[in-house]
C-alpha positions, 0 to 999 in steps of 0.5 A, a space after each residue: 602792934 599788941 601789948 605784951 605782958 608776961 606772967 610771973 613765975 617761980 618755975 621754970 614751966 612757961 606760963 600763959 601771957 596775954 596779948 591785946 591786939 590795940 588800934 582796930 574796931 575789932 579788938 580781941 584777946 589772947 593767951 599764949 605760951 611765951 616761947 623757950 629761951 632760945 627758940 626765937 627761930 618758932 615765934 612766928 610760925 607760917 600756918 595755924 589751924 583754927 578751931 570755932 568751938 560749940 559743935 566743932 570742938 565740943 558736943 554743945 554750946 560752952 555759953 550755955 553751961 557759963 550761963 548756968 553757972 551764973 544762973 547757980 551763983 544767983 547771978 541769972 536767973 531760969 527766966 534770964 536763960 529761957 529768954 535768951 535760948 527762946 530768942 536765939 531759937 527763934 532767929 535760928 528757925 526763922 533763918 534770920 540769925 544776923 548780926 543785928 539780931 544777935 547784938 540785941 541779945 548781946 546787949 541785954 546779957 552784958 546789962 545783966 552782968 554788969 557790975 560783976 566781979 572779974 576775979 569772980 567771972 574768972 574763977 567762974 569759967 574755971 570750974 565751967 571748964 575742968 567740970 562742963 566742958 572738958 568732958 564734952 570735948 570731941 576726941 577725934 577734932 582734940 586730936 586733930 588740933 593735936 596733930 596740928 601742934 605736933 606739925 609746928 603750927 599754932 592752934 587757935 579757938 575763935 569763938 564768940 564765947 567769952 575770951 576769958 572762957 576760951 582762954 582757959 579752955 585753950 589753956 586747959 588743952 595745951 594749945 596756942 591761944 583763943 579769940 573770943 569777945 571782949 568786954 568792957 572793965 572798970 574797977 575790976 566789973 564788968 561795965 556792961 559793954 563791950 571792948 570792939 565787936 562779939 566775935 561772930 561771923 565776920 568779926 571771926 575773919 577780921 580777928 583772923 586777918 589781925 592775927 595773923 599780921 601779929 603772929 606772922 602767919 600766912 593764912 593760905 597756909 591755915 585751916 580752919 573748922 567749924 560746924 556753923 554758916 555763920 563761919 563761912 566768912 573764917 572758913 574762906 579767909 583760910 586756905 583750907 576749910 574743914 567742916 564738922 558736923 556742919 549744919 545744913 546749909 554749911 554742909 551745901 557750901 563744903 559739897 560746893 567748895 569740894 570741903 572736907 566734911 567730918 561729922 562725929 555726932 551720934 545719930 543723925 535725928 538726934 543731931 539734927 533736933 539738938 543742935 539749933 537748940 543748942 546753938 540757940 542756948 550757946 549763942 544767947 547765953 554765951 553772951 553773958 561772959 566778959 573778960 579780963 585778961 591780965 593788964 586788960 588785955 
């Protein structure tokens, strides 16, 4: 079971509590608004819905702007981001993006972040959130988590992108919580390793599978959205699979699988030149994150 800490208030507005899922390979974190008084009848709700994040929940890559940030408060450098972008592009043009791939990546950006301050990181992917990222999000896909809400049935990002990042991301949108990659603390810095696994491919699917014995859902009553393959592991493990804006071969397997498909990006050429790129940026860079939720999540 996961260990729970709730956050102290002096209102009366519940406030965002973290929960670490402990005891698997595939460690991951969460924030989620702790139920009213009274409402234990909604605290293990049947179904979810599961939205990745770049390209579905938002135009772009939010790794990308997290990595800019670090690159302005000196913490990266040009090099360090053209790097990262270039070798994820390359994986993405060859059609080799695989795991191995991306944990070299992985690697080399946790190494780079090592020893930075957590309250830092934090207040960091606060300003990349309210100043980059909100004003990218995607009306149509926000109000579909929206409507999930509204039916009474959790909302969750999984991402691969830092959890602290998608925590105040959820947060900031009002809904149940995030999955992302976790990294490793000690004495309030990042060690420069990971807690488990990056949230990426099939990771996605075991943190979905993990989730939903914490929280008591039944994952034939989920829906899943995302624009990438490399979910396909997430979108099977739901019982209904939503593509959006989906790349080329995520878009065979929907027409495959009889998916709905919902594409929301303005121009068809400039989608289909963009997106690898920002992918490419969004996954490299993404990756020089890390977290810290309260009592180590």
């Amino acid at each position: 079971m996961s260990e729970i800490e709730a956050s102290s208030s002096a209102s009366a507005t519940p406030r965002p509590r973290s929960v670490r899922a402990g005891g698997t390979a595939l460690t991951h974190s969460v924030v989620v608004e702790p139920a009213a008084p009274g409402d234990d009848e909604h605290a293990h709700l049947p179904s979810a819905a599961f939205f990745d994040v770049d390209n579905t929940l938002m135009h772009g890559a939010s790794g990308y702007w997290l990595a800019r940030a670090l690159a302005k408060h000196g913490v990266l450098t040009s090099r360090d981001l053209l790097s990262f972008a270039w070798k994820q592009a390359r994986f993405k043009f060859q059609g080799a993006e695989n795991h191995g791939h991306i944990s070299k990546v992985k690697s080399s950006a946790l190494e780079l972040v090592a020893g930075f301050p957590v309250d830092e990181m934090r207040t960091l992917c606060e300003e990349v959130v309210d100043r980059d990222i909100s004003p990218r999000i995607l009306a149509p896909v926000r109000r579909l988590a929206e409507r999930h809400l509204e039916s009474e049935q959790e909302v969750w990002l999984v991402t691969a992108s830092p959890v602290e990042l998608a925590g105040i991301l959820a947060s900031r949108l009002g809904l149940t919580g995030a999955l992302g990659t976790i990294a490793e603390i000690e004495d309030g810095c990042y060690t420069g390793r990971l807690v488990g696994d990056l949230m990426h491919g099939p990771a996605k699917a075991a943190g979905l599978e993990q989730l939903a014995d914490e929280r008591g859902l039944n994952l034939d009553q989920c829906t899943a959205y995302s624009d990438s393959a490399n979910d396909l592991p997430m979108l099977r493990k739901v019982g209904r699979a939503i593509a959006v804006n989906p790349d080329s071969r995520l878009a065979r397997q929907a027409r495959h699988y009889g998916w709905p498909v919902l594409d929301y990006r303005r121009g068809r050429r400039a989608a289909k030149l963009a997106l690898p790129a920002a992918a490419a940026a969004g996954v490299g860079a993404g990756l020089l994150y890390l977290h810290k939720s309260r009592g180590r999540d």
